[in-house]
N, C-alpha and C positions, 0 to 999 in steps of 0.2 A: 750341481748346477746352481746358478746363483739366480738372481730377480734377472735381470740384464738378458739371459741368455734366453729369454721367454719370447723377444722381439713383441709383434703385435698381438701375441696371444694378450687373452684378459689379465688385471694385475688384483681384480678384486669383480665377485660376482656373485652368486649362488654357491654354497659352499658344497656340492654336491659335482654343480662345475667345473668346479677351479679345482679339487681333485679329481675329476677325470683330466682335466687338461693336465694338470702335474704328470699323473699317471701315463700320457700317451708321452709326454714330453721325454720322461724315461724308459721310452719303450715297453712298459710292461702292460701285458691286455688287463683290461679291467672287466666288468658287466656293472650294469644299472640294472635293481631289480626295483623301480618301480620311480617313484620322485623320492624316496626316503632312504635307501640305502643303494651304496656303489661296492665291490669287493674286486679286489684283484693282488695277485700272488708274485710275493719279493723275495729275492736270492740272495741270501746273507753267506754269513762265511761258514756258519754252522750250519743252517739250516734253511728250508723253504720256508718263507709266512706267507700266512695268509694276511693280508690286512682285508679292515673292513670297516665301512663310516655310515653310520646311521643319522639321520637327518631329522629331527624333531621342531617341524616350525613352528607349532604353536610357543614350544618353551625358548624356543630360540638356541637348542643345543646342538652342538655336532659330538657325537659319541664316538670313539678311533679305537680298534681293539686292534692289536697285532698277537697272531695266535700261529706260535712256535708248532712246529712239529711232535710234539710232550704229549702222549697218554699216561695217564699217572694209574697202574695196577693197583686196586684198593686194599689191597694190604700196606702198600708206601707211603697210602694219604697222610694220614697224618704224622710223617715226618717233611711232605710237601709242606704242610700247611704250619708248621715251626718255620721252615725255610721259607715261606710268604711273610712272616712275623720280622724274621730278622730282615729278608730284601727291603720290604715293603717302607721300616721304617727310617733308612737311607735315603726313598726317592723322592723329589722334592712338587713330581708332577707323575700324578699315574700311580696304579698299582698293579701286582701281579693275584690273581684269582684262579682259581678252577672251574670248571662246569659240570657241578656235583655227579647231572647225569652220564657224561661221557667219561669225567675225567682229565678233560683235558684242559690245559693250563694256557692264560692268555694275560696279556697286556692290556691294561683299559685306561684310557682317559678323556675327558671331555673339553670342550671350549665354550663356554657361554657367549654368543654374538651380542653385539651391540644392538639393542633396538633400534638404536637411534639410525643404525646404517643399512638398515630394511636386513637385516640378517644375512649381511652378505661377508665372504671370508675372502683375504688377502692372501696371495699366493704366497708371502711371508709368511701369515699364517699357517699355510697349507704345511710348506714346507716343516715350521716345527711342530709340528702335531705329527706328523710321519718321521721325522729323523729322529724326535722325542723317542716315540716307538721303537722307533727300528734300533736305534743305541741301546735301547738300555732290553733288548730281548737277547739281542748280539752279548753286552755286557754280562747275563749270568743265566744263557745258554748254560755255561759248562755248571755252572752250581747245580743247577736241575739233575745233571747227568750225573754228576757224583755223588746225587742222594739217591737220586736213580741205582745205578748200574754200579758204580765205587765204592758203596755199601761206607758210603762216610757219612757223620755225622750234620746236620745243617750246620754249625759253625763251622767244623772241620772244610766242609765243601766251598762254604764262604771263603775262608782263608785260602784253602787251595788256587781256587777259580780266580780268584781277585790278586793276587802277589805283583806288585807291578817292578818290573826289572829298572834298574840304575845304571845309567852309562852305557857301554859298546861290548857287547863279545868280542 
């Protein structure tokens, strides 16, 4: 969905807004648990995320975590967290982490608002803060799985997962 296809919804507002309004735009349900954070659950091709935006007004952040369907069993951690080493330093916005207590593996990045614009986010914005996420969770789903489940190596699973095909079958 592009800017255009918004018609009279907002095109910039409270960045808490303007991702719920993305969010209904795509039909996916969301919740607002409070004035700080919004969450609601996206259908990739691999798997269900959850995204989720935490709203910091005093420092003027908006925090966007997308968080893959990945429990990582603590004996795997630490070939996860090789494979955070090599993803990580590829991505040019965001990183991939775990959450030591659960385990489980997410996407995080942030956006500093303008003070100057009362802290409000542009549905431009919205949209790369979420497609950011959503690409690059889609992108190396399968590397997780093949450190996971494949019993390969992080480089190995990088190379696998990542091979991009040339020309037509």
């Amino acid at each position: 969905m592009n800017v255009g296809e918004y018609g009279d919804r907002l095109l910039a507002g409270a960045p808490l807004d303007i991702l719920e309004d993305y969010f209904n735009a795509h039909g996916w349900q969301s919740e607002r648990n409070g004035d700080e954070e919004i969450v609601t659950a996206v259908k990739g091709s691999w798997t269900q995320y959850e995204m989720r935006a935490v709203w910091r007004e005093e420092e003027r952040v908006l925090q966007f975590l997308a968080l893959p369907d990945i429990r990582v069993p603590a004996e795997k951690r630490g070939l996860v967290y090789e494979t955070f080493g090599l993803i990580n330093e590829q991505l040019w916005l965001g990183h991939f982490e775990m959450w030591a207590a659960s385990g489980m593996i997410l996407f995080r990045h942030a956006a500093l608002l303008d003070p100057g614009s009362d802290g409000t986010l542009s549905i431009e914005q919205a949209e790369m803060l979420i497609e950011a996420a959503l690409d690059e969770c889609e992108r190396f789903y399968p590397v997780f799985q093949f450190v996971l489940w494949g019993d390969k190596t992080p480089p190995e699973a990088i190379q696998a997962a990542l091979v991009e095909t040339v020309g037509e079958a």
